[in-house]
mmCIF file of the N, C-alpha and C atoms, coordinates in Angstrom:
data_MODEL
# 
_entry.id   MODEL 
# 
loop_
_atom_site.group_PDB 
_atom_site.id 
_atom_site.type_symbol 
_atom_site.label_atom_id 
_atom_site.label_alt_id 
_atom_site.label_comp_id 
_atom_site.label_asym_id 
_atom_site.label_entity_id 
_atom_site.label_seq_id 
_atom_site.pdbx_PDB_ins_code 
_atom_site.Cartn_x 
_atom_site.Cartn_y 
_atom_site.Cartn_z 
_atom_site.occupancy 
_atom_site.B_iso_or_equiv 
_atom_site.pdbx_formal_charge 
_atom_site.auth_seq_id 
_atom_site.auth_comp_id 
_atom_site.auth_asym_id 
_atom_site.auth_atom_id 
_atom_site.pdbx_PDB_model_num 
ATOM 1   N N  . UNK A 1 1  ? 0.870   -1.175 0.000  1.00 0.00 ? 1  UNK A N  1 
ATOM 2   C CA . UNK A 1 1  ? 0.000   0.000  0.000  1.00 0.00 ? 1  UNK A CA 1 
ATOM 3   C C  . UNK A 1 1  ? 0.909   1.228  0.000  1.00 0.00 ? 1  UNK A C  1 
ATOM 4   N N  . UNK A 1 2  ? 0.502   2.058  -0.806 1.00 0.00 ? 2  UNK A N  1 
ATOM 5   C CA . UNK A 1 2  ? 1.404   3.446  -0.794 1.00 0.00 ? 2  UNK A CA 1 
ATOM 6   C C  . UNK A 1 2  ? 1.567   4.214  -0.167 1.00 0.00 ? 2  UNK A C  1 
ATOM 7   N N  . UNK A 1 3  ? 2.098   5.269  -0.270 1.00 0.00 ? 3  UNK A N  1 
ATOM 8   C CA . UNK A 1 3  ? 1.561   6.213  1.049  1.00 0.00 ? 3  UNK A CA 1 
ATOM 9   C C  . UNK A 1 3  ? 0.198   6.848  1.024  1.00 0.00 ? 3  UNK A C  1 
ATOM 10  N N  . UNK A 1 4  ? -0.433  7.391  -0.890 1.00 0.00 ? 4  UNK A N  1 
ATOM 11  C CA . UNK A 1 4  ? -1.484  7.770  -1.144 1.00 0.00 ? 4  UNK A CA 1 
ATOM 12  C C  . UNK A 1 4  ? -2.303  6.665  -0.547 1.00 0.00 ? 4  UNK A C  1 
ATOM 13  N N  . UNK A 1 5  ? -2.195  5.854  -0.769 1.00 0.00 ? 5  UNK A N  1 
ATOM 14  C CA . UNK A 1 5  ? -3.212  4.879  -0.420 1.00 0.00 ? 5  UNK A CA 1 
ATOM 15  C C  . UNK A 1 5  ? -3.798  4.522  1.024  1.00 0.00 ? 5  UNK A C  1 
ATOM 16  N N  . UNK A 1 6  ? -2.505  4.549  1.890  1.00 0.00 ? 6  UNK A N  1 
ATOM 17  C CA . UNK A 1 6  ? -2.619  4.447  3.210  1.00 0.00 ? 6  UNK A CA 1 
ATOM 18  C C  . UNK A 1 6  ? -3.364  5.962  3.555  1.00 0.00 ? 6  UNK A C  1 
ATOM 19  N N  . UNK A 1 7  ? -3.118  7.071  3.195  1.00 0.00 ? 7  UNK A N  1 
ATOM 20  C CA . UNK A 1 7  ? -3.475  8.235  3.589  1.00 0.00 ? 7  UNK A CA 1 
ATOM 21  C C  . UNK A 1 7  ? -5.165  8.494  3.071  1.00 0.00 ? 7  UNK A C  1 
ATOM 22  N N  . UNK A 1 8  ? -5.514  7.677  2.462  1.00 0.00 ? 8  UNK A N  1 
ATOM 23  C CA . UNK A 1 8  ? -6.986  7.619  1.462  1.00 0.00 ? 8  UNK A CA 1 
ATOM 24  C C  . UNK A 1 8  ? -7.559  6.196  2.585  1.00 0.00 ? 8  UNK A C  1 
ATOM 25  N N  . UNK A 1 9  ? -6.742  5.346  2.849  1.00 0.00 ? 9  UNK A N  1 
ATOM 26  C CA . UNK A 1 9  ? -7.749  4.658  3.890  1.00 0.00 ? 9  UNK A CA 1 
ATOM 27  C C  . UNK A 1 9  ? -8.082  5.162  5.334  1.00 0.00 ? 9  UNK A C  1 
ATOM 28  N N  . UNK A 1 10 ? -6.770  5.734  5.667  1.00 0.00 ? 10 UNK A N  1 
ATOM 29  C CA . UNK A 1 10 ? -6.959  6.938  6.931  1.00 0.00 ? 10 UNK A CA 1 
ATOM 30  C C  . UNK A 1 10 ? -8.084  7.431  6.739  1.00 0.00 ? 10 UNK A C  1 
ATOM 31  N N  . UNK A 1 11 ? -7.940  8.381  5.773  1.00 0.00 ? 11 UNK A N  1 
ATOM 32  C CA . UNK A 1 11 ? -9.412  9.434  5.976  1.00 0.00 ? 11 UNK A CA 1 
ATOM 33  C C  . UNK A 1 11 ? -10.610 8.473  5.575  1.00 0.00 ? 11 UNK A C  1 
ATOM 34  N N  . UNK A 1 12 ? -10.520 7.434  5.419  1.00 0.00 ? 12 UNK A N  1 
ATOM 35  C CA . UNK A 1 12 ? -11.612 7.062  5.238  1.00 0.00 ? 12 UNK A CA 1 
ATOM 36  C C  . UNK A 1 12 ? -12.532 6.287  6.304  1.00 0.00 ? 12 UNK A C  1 
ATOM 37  N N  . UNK A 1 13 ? -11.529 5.692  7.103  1.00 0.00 ? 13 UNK A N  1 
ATOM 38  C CA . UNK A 1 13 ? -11.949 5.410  8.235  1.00 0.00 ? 13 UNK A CA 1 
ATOM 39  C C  . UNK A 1 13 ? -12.454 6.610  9.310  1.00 0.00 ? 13 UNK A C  1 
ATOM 40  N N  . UNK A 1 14 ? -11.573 7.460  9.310  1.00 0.00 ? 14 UNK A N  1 
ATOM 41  C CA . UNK A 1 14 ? -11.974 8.911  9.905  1.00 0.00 ? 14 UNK A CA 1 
ATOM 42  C C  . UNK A 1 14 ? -13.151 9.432  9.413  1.00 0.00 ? 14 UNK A C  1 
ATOM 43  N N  . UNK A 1 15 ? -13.386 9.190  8.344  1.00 0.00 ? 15 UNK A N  1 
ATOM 44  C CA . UNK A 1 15 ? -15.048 9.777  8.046  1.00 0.00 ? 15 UNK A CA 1 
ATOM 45  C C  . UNK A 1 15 ? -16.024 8.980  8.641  1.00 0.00 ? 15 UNK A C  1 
ATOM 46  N N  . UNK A 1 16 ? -15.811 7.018  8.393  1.00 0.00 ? 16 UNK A N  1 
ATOM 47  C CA . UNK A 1 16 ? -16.686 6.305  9.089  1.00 0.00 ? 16 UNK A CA 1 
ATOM 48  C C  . UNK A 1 16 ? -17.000 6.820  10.633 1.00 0.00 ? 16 UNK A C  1 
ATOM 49  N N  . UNK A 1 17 ? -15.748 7.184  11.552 1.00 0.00 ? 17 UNK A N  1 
ATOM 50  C CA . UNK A 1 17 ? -15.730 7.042  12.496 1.00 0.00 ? 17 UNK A CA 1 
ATOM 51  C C  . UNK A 1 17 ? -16.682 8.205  12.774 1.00 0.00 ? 17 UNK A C  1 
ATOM 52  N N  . UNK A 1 18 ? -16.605 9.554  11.849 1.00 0.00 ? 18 UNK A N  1 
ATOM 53  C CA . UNK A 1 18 ? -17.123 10.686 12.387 1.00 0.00 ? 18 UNK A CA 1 
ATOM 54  C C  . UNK A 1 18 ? -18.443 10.586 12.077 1.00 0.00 ? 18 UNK A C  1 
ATOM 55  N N  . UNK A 1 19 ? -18.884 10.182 11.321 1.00 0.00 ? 19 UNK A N  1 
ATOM 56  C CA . UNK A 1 19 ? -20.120 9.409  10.809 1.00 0.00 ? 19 UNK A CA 1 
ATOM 57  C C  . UNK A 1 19 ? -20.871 8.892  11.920 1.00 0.00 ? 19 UNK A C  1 
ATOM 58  N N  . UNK A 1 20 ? -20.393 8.093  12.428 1.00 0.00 ? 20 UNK A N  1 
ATOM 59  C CA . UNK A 1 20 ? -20.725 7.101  13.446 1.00 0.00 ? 20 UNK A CA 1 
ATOM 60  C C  . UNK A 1 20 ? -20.703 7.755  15.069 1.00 0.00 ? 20 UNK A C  1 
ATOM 61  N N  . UNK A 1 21 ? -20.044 8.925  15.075 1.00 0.00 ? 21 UNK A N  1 
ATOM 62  C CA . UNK A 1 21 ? -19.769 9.666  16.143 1.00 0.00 ? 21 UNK A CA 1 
ATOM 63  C C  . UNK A 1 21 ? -21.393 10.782 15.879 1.00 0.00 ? 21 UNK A C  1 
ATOM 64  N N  . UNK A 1 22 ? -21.696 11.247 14.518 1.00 0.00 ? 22 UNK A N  1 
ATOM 65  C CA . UNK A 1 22 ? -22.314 12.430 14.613 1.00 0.00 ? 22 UNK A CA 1 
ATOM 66  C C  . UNK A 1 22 ? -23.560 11.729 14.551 1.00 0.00 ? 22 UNK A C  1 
ATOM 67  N N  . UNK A 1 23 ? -24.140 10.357 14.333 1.00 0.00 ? 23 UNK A N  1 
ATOM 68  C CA . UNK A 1 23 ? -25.080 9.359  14.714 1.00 0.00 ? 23 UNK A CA 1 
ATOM 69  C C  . UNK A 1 23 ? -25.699 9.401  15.880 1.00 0.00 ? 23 UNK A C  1 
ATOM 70  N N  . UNK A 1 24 ? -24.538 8.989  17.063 1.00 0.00 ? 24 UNK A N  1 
ATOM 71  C CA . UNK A 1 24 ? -24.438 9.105  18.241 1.00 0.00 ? 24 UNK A CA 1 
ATOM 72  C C  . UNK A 1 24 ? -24.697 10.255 18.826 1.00 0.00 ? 24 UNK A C  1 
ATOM 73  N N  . UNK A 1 25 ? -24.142 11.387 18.439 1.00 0.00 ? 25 UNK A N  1 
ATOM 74  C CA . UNK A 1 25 ? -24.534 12.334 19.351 1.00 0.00 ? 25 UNK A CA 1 
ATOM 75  C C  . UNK A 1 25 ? -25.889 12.999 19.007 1.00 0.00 ? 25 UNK A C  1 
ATOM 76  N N  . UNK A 1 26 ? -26.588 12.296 18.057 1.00 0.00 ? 26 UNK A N  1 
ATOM 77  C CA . UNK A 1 26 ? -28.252 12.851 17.741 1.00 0.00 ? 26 UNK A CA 1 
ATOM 78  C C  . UNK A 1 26 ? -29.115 11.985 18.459 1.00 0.00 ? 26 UNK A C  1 
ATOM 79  N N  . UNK A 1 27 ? -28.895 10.873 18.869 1.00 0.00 ? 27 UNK A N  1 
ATOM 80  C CA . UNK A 1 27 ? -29.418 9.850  19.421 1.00 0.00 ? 27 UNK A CA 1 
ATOM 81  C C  . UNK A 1 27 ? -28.932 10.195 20.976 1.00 0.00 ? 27 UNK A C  1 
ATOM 82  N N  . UNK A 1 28 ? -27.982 10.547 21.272 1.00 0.00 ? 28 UNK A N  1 
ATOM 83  C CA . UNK A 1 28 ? -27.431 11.199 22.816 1.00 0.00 ? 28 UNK A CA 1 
ATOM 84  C C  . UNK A 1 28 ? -28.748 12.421 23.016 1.00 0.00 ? 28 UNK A C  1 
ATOM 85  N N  . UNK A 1 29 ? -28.869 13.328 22.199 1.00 0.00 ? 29 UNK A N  1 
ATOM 86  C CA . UNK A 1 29 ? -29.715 14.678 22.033 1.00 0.00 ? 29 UNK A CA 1 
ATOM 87  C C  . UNK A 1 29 ? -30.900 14.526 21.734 1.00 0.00 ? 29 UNK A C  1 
ATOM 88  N N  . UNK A 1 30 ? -31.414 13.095 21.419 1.00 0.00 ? 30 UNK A N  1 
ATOM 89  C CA . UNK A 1 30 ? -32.797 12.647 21.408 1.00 0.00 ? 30 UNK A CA 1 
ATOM 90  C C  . UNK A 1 30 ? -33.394 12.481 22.553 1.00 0.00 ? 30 UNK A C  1 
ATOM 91  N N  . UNK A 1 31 ? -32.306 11.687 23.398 1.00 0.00 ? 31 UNK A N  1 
ATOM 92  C CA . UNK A 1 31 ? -32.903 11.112 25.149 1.00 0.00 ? 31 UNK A CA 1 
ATOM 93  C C  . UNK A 1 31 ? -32.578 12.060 26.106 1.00 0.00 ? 31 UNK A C  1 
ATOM 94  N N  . UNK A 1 32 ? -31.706 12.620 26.141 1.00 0.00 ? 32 UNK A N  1 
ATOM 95  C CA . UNK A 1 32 ? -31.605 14.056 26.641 1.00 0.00 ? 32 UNK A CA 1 
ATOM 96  C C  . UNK A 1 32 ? -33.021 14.757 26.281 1.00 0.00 ? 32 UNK A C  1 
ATOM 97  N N  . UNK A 1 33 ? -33.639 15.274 25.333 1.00 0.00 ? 33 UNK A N  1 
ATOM 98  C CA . UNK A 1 33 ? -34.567 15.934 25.255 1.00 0.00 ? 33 UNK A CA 1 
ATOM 99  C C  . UNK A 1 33 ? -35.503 15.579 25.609 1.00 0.00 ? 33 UNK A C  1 
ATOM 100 N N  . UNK A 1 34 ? -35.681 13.937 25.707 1.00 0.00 ? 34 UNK A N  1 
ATOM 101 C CA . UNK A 1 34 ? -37.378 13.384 26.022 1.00 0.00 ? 34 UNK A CA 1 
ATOM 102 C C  . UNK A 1 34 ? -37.046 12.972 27.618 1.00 0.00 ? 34 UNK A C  1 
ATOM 103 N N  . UNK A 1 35 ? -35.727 12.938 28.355 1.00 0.00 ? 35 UNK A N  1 
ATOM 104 C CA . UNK A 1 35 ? -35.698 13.053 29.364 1.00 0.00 ? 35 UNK A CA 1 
ATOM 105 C C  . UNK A 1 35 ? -36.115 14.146 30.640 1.00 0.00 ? 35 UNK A C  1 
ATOM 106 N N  . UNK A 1 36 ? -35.596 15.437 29.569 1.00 0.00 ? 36 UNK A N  1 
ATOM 107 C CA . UNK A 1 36 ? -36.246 17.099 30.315 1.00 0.00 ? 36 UNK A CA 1 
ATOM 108 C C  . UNK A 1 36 ? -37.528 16.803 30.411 1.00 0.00 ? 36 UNK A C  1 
ATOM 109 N N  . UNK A 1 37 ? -37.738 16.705 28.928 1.00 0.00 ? 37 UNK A N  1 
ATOM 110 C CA . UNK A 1 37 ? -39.549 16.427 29.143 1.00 0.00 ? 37 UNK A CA 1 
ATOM 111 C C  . UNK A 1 37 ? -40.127 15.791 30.338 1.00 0.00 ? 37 UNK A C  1 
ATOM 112 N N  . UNK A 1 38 ? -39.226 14.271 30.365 1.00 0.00 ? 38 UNK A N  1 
ATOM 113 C CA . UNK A 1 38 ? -40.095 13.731 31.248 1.00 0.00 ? 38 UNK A CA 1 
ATOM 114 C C  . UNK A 1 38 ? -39.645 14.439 32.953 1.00 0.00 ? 38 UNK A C  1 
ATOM 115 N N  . UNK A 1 39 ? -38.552 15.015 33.320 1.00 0.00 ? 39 UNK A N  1 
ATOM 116 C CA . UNK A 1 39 ? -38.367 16.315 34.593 1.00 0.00 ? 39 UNK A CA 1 
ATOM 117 C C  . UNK A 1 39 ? -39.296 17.005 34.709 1.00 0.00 ? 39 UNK A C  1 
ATOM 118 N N  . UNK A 1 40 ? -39.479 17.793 33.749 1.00 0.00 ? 40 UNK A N  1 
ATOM 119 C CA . UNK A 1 40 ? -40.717 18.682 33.481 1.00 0.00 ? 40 UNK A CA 1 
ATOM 120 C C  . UNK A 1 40 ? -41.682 18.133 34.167 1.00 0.00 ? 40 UNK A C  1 
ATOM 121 N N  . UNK A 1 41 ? -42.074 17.479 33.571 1.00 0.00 ? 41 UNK A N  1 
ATOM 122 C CA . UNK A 1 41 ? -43.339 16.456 33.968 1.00 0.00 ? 41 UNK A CA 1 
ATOM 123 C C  . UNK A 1 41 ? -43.904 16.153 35.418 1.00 0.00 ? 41 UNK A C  1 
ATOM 124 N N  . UNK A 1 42 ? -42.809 15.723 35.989 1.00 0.00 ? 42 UNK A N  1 
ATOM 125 C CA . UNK A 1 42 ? -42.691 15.245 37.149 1.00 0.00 ? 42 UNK A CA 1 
ATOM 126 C C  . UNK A 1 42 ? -43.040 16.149 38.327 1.00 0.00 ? 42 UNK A C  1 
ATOM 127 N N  . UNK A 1 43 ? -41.945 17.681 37.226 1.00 0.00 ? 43 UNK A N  1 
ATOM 128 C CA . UNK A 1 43 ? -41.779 18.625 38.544 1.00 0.00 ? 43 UNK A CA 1 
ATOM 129 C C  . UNK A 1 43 ? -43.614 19.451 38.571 1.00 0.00 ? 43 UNK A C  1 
ATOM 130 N N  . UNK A 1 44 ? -43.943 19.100 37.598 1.00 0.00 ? 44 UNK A N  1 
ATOM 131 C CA . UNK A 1 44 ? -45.562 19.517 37.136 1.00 0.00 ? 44 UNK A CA 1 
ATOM 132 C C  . UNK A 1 44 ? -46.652 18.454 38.694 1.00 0.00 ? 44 UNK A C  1 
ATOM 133 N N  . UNK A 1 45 ? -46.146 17.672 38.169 1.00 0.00 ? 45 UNK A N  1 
ATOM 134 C CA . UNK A 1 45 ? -46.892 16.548 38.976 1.00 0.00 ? 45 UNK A CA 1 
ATOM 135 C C  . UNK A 1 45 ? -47.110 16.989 40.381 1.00 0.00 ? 45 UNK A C  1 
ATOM 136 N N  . UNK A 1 46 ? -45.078 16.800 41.069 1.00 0.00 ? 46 UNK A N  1 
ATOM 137 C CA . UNK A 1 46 ? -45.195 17.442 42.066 1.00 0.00 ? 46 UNK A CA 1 
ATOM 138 C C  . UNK A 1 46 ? -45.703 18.642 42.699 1.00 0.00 ? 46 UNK A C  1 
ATOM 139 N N  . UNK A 1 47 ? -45.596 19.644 41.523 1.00 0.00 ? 47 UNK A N  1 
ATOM 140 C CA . UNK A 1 47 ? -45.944 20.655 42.174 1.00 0.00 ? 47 UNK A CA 1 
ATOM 141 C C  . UNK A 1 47 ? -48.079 20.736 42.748 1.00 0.00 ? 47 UNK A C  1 
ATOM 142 N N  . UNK A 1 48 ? -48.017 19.971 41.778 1.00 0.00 ? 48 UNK A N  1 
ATOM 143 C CA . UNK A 1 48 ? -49.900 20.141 41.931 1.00 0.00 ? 48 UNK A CA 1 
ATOM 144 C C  . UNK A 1 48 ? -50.137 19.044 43.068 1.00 0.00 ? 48 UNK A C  1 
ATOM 145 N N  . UNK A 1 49 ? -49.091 18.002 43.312 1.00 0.00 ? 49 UNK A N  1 
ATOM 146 C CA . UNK A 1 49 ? -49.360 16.918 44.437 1.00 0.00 ? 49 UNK A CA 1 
ATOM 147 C C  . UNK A 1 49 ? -49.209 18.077 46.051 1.00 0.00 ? 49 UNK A C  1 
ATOM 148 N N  . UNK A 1 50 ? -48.352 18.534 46.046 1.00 0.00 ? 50 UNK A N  1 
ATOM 149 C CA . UNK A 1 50 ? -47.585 19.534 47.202 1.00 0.00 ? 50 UNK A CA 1 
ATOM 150 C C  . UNK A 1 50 ? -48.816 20.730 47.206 1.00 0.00 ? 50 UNK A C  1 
ATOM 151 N N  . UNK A 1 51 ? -49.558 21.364 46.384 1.00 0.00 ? 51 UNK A N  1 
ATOM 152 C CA . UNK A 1 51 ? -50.704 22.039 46.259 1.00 0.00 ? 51 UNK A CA 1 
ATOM 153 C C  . UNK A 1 51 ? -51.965 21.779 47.210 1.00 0.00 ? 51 UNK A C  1 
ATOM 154 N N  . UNK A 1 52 ? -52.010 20.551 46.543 1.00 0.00 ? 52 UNK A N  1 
ATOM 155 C CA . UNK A 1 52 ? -53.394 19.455 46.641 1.00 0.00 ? 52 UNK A CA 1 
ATOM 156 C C  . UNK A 1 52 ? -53.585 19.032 48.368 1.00 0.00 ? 52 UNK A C  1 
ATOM 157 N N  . UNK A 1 53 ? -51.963 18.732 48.722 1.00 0.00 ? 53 UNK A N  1 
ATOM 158 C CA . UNK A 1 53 ? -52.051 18.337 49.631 1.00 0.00 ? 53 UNK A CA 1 
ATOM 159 C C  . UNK A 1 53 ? -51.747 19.156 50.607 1.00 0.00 ? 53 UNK A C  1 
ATOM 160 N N  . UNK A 1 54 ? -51.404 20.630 50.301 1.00 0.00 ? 54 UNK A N  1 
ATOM 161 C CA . UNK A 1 54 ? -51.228 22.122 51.313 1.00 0.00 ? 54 UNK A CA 1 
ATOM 162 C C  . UNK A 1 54 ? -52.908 22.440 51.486 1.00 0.00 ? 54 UNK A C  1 
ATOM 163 N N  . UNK A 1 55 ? -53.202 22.538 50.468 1.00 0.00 ? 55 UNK A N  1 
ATOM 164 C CA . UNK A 1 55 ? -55.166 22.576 50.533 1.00 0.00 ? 55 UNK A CA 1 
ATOM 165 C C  . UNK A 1 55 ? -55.818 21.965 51.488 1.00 0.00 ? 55 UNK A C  1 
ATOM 166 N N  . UNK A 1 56 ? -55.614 20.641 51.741 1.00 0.00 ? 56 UNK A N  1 
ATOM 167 C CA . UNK A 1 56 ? -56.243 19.488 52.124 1.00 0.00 ? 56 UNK A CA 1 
ATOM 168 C C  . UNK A 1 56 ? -55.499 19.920 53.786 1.00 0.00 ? 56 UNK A C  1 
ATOM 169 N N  . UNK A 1 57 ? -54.422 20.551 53.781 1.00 0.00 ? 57 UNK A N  1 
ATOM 170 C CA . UNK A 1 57 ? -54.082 20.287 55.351 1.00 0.00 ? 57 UNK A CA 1 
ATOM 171 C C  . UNK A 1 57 ? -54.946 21.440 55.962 1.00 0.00 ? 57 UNK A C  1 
ATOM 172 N N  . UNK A 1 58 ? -54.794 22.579 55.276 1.00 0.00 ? 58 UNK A N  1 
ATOM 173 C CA . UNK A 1 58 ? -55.681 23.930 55.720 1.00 0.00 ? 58 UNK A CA 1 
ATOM 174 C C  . UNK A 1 58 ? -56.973 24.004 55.515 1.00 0.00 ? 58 UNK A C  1 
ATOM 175 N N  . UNK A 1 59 ? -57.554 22.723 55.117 1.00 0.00 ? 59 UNK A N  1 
ATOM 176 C CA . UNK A 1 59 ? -59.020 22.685 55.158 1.00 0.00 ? 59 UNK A CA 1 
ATOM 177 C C  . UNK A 1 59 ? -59.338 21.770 56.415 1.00 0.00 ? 59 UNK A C  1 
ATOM 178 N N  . UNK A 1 60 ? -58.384 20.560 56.714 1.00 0.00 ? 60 UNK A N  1 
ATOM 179 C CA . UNK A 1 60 ? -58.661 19.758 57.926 1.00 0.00 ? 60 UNK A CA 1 
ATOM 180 C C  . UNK A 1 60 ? -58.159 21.288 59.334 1.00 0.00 ? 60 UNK A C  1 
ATOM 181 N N  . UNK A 1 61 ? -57.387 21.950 59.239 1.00 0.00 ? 61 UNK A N  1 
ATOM 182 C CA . UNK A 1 61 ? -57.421 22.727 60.221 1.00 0.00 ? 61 UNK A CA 1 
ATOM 183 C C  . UNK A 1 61 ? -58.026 23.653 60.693 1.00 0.00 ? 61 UNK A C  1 
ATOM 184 N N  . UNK A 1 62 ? -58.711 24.204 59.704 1.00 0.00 ? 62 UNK A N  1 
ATOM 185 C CA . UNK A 1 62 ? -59.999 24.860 59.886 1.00 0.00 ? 62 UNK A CA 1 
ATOM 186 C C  . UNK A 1 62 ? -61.216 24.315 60.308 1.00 0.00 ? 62 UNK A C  1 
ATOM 187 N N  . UNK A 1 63 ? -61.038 23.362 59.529 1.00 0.00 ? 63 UNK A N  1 
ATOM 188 C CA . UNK A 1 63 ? -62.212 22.077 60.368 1.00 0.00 ? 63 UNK A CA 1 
ATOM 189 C C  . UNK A 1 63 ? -62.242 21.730 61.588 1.00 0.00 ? 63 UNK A C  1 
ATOM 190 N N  . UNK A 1 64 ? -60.983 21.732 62.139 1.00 0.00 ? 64 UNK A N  1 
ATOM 191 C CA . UNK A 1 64 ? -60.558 21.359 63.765 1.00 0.00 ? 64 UNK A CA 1 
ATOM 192 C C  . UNK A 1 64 ? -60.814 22.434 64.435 1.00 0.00 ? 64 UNK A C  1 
ATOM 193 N N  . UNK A 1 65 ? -60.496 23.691 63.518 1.00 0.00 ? 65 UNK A N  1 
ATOM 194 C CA . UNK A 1 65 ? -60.759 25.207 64.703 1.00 0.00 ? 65 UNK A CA 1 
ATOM 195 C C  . UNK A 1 65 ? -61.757 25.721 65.030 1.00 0.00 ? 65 UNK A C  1 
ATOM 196 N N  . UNK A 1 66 ? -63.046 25.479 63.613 1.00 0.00 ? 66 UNK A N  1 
ATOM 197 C CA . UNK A 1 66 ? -64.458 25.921 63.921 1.00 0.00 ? 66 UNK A CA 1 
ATOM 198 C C  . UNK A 1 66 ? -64.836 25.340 63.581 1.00 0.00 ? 66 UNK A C  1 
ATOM 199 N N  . UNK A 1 67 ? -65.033 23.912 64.063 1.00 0.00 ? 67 UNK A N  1 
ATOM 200 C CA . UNK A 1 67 ? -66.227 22.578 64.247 1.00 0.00 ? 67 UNK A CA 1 
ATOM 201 C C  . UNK A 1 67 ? -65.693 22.420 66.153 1.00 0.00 ? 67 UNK A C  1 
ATOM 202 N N  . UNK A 1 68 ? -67.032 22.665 66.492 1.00 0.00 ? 68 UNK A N  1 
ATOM 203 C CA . UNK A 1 68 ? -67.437 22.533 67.963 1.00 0.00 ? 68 UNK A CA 1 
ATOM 204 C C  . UNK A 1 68 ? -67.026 20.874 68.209 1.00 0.00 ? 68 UNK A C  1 
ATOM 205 N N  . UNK A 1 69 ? -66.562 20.232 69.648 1.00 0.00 ? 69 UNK A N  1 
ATOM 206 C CA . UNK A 1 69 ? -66.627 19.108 69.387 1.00 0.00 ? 69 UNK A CA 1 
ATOM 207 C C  . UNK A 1 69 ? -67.869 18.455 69.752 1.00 0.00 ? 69 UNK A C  1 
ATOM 208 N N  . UNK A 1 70 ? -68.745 17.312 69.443 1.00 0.00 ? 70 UNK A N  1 
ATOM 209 C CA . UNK A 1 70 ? -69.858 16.628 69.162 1.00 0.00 ? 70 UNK A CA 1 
ATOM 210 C C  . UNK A 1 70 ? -70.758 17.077 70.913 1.00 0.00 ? 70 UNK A C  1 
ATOM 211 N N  . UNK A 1 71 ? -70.022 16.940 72.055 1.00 0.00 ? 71 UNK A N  1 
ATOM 212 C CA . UNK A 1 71 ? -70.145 17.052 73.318 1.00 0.00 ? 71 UNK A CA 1 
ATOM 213 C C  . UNK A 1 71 ? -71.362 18.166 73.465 1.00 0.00 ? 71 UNK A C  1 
ATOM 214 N N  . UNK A 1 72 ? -70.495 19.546 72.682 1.00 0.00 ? 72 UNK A N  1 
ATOM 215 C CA . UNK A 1 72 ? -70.786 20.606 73.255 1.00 0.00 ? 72 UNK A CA 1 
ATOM 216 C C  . UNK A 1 72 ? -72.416 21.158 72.912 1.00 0.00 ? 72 UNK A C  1 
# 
């Protein structure tokens, strides 16, 4: 093999490789993105769970403060 030749399979492997590298990093930037999504999501969730359940405590305490007990 020549030197042209060796220097023509070099880059040619170097293209496979970059090929195969710029594959990868769209498929890296695919699950990355549907991963935020699914953060997002979550932090959505939580936030309306932490809501739901701040509601629910200040409605049982009001309930405790002006509901007479059964006795009276």
């Amino acid at each position: 093999m020549g030197p042209i030749a060796h220097i023509e399979h070099r880059l040619n492997e170097l293209e496979i490789k970059a090929s195969f590298t710029e594959d990868l990093l769209e498929r890296l930037d695919e699950v990355i993105v549907r991963q935020q999504q699914q953060i997002d999501s979550l932090i959505r969730q939580i936030t309306h769970l932490n809501q739901t359940t701040a509601k629910a405590e200040t409605a049982e305490l009001r309930s405790l403060t002006t509901d007479a007990p059964p006795h009276y």
